[in-house]
C-alpha positions as CSV (number, residue, x, y, z in Angstrom):
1,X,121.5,140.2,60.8
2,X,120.3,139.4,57.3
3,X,122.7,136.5,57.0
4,X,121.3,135.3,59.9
5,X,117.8,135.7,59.4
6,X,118.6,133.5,55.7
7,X,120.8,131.0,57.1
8,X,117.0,130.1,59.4
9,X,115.2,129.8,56.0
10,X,117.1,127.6,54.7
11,X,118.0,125.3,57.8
12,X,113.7,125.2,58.1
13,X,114.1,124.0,54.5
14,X,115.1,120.0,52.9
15,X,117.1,118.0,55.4
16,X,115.5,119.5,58.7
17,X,115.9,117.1,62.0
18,X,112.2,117.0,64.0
19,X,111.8,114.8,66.8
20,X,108.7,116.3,68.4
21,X,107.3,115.0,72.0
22,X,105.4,115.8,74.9
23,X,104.8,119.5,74.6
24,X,106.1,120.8,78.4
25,X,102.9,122.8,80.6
26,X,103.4,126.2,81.1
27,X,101.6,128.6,83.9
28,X,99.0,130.8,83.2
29,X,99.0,134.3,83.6
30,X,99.1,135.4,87.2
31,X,97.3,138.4,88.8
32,X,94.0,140.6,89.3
33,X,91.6,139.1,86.7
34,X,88.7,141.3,84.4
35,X,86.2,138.6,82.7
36,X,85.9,139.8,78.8
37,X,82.2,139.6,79.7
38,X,83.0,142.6,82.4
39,X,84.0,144.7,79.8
40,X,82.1,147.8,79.3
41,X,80.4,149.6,77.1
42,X,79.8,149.1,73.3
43,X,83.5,149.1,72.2
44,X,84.2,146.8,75.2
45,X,81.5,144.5,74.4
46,X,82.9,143.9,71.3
47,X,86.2,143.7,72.4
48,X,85.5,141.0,74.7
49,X,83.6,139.3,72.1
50,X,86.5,139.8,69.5
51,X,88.7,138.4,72.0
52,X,86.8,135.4,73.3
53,X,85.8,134.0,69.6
54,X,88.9,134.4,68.3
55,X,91.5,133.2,70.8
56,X,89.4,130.9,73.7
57,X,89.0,126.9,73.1
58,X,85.4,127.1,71.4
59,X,84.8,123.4,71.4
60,X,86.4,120.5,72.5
61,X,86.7,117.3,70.8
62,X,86.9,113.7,73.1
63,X,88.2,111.5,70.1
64,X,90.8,113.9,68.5
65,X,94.5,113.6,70.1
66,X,94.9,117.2,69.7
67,X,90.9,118.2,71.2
68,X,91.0,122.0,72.1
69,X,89.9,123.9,69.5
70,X,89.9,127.6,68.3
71,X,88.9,129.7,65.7
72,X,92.5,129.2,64.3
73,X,94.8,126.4,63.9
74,X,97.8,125.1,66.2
75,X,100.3,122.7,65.9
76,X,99.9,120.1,68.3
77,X,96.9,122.6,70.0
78,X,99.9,123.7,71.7
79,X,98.7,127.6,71.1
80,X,101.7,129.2,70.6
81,X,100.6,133.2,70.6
82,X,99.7,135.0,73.7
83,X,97.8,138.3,73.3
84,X,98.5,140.9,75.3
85,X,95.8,144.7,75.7
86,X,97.7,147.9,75.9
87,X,100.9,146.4,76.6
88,X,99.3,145.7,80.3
89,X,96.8,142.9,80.1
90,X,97.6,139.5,79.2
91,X,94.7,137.6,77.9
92,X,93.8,134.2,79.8
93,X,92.1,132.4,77.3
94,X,90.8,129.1,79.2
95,X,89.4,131.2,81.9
96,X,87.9,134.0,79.4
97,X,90.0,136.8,81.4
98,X,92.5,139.7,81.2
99,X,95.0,139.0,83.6
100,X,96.8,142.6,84.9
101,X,96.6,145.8,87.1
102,X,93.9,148.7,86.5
103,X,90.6,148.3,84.4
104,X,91.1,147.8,80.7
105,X,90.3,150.6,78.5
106,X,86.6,149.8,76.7
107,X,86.8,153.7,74.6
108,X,88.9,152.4,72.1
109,X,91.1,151.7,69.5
110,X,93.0,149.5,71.6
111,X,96.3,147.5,70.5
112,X,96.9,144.1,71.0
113,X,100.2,142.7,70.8
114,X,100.8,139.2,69.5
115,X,103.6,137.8,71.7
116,X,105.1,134.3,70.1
117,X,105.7,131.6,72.8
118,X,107.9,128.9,71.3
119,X,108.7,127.6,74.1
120,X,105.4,125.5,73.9
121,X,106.6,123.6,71.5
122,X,108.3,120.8,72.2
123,X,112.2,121.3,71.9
124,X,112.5,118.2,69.5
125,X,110.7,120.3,67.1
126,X,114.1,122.5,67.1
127,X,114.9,125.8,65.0
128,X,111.4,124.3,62.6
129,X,109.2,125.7,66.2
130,X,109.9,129.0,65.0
131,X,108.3,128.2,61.4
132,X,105.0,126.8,63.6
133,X,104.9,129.7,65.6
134,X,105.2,132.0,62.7
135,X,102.6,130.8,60.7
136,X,100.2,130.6,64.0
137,X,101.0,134.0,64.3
138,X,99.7,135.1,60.8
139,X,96.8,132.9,61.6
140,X,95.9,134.6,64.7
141,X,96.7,137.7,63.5
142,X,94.1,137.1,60.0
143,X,91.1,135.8,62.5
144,X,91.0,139.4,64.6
145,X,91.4,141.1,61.1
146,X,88.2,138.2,59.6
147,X,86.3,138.5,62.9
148,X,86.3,142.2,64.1
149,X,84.1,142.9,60.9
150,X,81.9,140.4,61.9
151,X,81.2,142.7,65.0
152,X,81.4,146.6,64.1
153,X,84.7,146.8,64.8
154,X,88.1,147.0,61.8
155,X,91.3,145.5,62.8
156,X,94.2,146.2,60.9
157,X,97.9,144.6,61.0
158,X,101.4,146.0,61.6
159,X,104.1,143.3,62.6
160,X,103.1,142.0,65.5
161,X,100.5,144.4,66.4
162,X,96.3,144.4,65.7
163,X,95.1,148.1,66.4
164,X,91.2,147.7,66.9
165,X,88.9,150.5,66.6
166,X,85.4,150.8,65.9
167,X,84.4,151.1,62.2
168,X,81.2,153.1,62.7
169,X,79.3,150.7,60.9
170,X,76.3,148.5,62.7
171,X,77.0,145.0,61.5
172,X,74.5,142.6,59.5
173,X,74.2,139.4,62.3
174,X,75.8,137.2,60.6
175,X,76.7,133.1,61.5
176,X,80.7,132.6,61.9
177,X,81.5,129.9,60.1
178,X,82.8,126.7,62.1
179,X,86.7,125.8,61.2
180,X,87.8,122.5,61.1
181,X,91.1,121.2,60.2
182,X,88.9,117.9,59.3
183,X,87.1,115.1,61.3
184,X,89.6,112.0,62.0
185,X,89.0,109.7,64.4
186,X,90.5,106.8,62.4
187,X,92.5,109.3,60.5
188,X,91.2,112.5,58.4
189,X,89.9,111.7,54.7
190,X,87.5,113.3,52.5
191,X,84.4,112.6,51.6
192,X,84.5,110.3,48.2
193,X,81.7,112.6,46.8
194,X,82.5,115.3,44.1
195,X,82.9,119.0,46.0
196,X,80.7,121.8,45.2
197,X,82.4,124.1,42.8
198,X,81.2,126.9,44.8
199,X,83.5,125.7,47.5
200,X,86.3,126.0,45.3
201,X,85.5,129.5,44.4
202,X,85.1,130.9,47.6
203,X,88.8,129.5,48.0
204,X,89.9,131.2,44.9
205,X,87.9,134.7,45.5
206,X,89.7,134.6,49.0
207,X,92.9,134.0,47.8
208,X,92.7,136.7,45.2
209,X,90.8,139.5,47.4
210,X,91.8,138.8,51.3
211,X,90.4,141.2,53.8
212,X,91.7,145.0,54.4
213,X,93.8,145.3,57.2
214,X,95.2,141.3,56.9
215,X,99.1,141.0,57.0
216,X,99.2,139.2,53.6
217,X,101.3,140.1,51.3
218,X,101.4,139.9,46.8
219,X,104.9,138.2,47.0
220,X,102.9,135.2,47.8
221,X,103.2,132.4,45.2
222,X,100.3,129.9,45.4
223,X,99.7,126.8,43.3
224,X,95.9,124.7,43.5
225,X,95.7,121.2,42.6
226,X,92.1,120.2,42.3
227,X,90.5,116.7,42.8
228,X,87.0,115.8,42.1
229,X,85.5,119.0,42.4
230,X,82.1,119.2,40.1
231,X,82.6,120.8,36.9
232,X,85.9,121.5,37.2
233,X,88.9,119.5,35.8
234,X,91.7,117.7,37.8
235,X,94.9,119.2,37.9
236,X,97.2,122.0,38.8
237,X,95.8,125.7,39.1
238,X,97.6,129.2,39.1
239,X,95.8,131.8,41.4
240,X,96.7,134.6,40.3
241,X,93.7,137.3,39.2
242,X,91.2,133.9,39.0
243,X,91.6,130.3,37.9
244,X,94.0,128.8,35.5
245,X,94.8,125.4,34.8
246,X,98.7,124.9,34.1
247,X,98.9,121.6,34.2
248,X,96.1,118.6,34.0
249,X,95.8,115.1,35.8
250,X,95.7,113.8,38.5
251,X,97.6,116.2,41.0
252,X,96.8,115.8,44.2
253,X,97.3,111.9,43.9
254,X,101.1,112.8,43.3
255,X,101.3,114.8,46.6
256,X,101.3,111.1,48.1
257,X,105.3,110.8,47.5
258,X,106.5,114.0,49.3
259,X,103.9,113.8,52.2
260,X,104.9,113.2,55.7
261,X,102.0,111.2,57.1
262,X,100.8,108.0,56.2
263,X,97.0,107.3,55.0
264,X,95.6,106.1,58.3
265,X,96.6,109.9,59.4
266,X,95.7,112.0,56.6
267,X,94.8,109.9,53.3
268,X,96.4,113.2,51.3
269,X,95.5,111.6,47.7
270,X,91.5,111.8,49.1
271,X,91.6,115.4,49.7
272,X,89.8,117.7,46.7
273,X,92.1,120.7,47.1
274,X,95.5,121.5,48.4
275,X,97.0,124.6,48.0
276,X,100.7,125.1,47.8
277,X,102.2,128.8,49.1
278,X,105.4,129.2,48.4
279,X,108.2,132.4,48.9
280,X,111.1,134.2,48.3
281,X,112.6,134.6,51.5
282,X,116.5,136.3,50.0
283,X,113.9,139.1,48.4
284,X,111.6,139.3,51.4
285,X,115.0,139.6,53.9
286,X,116.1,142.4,51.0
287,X,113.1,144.4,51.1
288,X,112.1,144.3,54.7
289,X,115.5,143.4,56.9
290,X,115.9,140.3,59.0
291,X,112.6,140.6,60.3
292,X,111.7,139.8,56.3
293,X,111.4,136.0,56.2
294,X,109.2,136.0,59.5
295,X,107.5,138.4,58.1
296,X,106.9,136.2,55.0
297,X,105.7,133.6,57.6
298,X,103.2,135.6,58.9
299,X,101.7,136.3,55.5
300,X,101.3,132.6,54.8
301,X,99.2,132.2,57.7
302,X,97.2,134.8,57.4
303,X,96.8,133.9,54.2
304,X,95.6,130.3,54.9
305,X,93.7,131.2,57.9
306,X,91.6,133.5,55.5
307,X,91.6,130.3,53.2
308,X,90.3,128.0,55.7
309,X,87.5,130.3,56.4
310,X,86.4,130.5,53.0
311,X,86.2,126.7,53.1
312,X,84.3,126.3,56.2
313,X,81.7,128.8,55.3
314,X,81.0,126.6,52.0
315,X,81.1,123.6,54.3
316,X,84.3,121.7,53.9
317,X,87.6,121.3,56.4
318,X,91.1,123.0,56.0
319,X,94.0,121.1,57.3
320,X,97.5,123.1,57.8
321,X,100.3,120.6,56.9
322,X,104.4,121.2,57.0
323,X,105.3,117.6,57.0
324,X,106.7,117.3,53.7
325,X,109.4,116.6,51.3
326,X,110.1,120.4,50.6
327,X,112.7,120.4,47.4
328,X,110.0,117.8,45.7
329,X,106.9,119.6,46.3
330,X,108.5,122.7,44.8
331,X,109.9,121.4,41.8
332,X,106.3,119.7,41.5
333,X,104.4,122.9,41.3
334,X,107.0,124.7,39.6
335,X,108.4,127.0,42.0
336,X,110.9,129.5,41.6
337,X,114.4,128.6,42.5
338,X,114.6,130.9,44.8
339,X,111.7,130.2,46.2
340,X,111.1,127.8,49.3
341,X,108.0,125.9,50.6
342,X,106.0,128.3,53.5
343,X,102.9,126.0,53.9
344,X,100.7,123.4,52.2
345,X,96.8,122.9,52.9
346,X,94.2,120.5,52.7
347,X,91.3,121.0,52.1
348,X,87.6,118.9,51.1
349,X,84.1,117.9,52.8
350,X,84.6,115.7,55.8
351,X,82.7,112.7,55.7
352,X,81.5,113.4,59.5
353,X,81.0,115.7,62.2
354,X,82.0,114.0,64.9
355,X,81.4,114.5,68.6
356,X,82.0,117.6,70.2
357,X,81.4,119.8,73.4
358,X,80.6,123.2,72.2
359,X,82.4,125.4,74.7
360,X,80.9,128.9,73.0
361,X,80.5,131.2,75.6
362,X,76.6,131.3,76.6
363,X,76.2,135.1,75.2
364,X,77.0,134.9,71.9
């Protein structure tokens, strides 16, 4: 099994085939429907809130290809985790619903299950789906953990379980802060002017101190090249305990060669930060079995959903990216050799807001 589980790393490594299409439809949940607002009582107030801000399309976006929009990223908006109550109701997230039999439990804790559906992927995207629906996995998995805080509650990670209990605390209202993965009707770019510095700390303090209860893990390698941030030099950063610069010029220019998508998608040498996580996926497999590399995954999306928040709350877009040269990009930041790339991001002030419908639920 752990032969198995390394022979996927390394065929989701250099030289993978991806044709993606048309992602197929699939049916919603069927049966007797709860509305999260029906939910009851203090713990089931926050549940449905939990629920609803984290995995329900909060806006929609006319001019983007991919337009629905949640507090976490997906390839192709294809929303590739399903989360599921106490094993018995299915969240419906366009309709706002649990979808099952009986009346959901509002005493809490309550488990939610994070069930991966690949199969919304299109099949040209091949054995690489599973790497997609990984990393939205961690993502998901990071915003309950980021977002129960916000509302009294503490959410804390075990594989593919959340367990969500109250904390006993009476949260501080506080404003959630409004992810992007960056504005781009005629392709996504930066702004040309210099980035606060504070942005780029509240990247680095995230990266070094994630939440309690997050699925992220210290086997994480991450490497920060810097553009045109304000006081702060260009070049190549180690996280690691703070800020150190390993290597000065002009780094994120020289992503240009190893990146997948031309400048009229995502003008890559514009961006201010981009942050390269890499792993060790033999040691991962090692420590925790075959489940070890996905495991690894998940940690990299949690990771980077917990980075993109830091961004948006000091005002700038986060943009997920696997659409690269992988053996390049490693030797370029210096990677182990035994490590392989888990996920690059993108990150600076977008030079719009663009149009959007807010679809926030009327209550919050």
């Amino acid at each position: 099994m752990s032969a198995e589980a390394l022979l996927a790393a390394y065929t989701h490594g250099p030289g993978r085939v991806v044709e993606p299409g048309a992602s197929p439809r699939t049916a919603a949940p069927e049966g007797p429907r709860v509305p999260l607002t029906a939910l009851r009582g203090r713990f089931g107030a926050a549940l449905g809130r939990l629920l609803s801000d984290v995995a329900t399309p909060l806006r929609w976006e006319p001019w983007n290809q991919y337009n629905d929009h949640r507090a976490y990223p997906s390839a192709r908006a294809a929303a590739t985790v399903d989360l599921v109550v106490d094993g018995r109701w299915t969240l419906d997230p366009v309709r706002r619903a649990l979808v099952g039999d009986g009346t959901p439990a509002v005493d809490g804790p309550v488990r939610v299950e994070l069930v991966r559906r690949r199969d919304r992927l299109s099949p040209g995207y091949r054995d690489f789906g599973d790497v997609l629906t990984e990393l939205e996995v961690g993502h998901v998995a990071a915003a309950l953990v980021e977002h129960a805080a916000r509302l009294g509650l503490v959410a804390r990670v075990s594989g593919l379980t959340v367990t969500v209990a109250f904390d006993g605390v009476t949260p501080e209202p506080a404003p959630v802060p409004r992810r992007s993965s960056g504005v781009g009707p005629r392709g996504i770019a930066a702004d040309p002017r210099p980035l606060p510095e504070s942005a780029l700390r509240a990247v680095v303090a995230v990266l070094n101190d994630p939440p309690a209860g997050s699925p992220v893990r210290d086997d994480l390698r991450h490497r920060l090249a810097v553009r045109n941030v304000e006081g702060v030099a260009d070049g190549w950063y180690a996280v690691d305990g703070g800020l150190r610069l390993v290597s000065p010029g002009p780094a994120v220019a020289g992503l240009r060669p190893v990146f997948g998508h031309p400048p009229g998608t995502i003008h890559v040498a514009s961006m201010n930060l981009a942050l390269v996580t890499t792993g060790d996926p033999a040691a991962a497999v090692a420590s925790g079995g075959p489940d070890g590399y996905r495991a690894l995954l998940r940690a990299a999306g949690a990771m980077a959903q917990h980075v993109g928040t830091a961004a948006a709350s000091a005002g700038a877009f986060c943009r997920p990216a696997r659409s690269t040269d992988d053996g390049p990009l490693e030797a370029m930041v210096g990677a182990p050799p035994s490590h392989v790339l888990l996920y690059l991001l993108l990150a600076g002030r977008s030079r719009g807001t663009g149009f959007t419908y807010d679809l926030t639920p009327l209550e919050t």
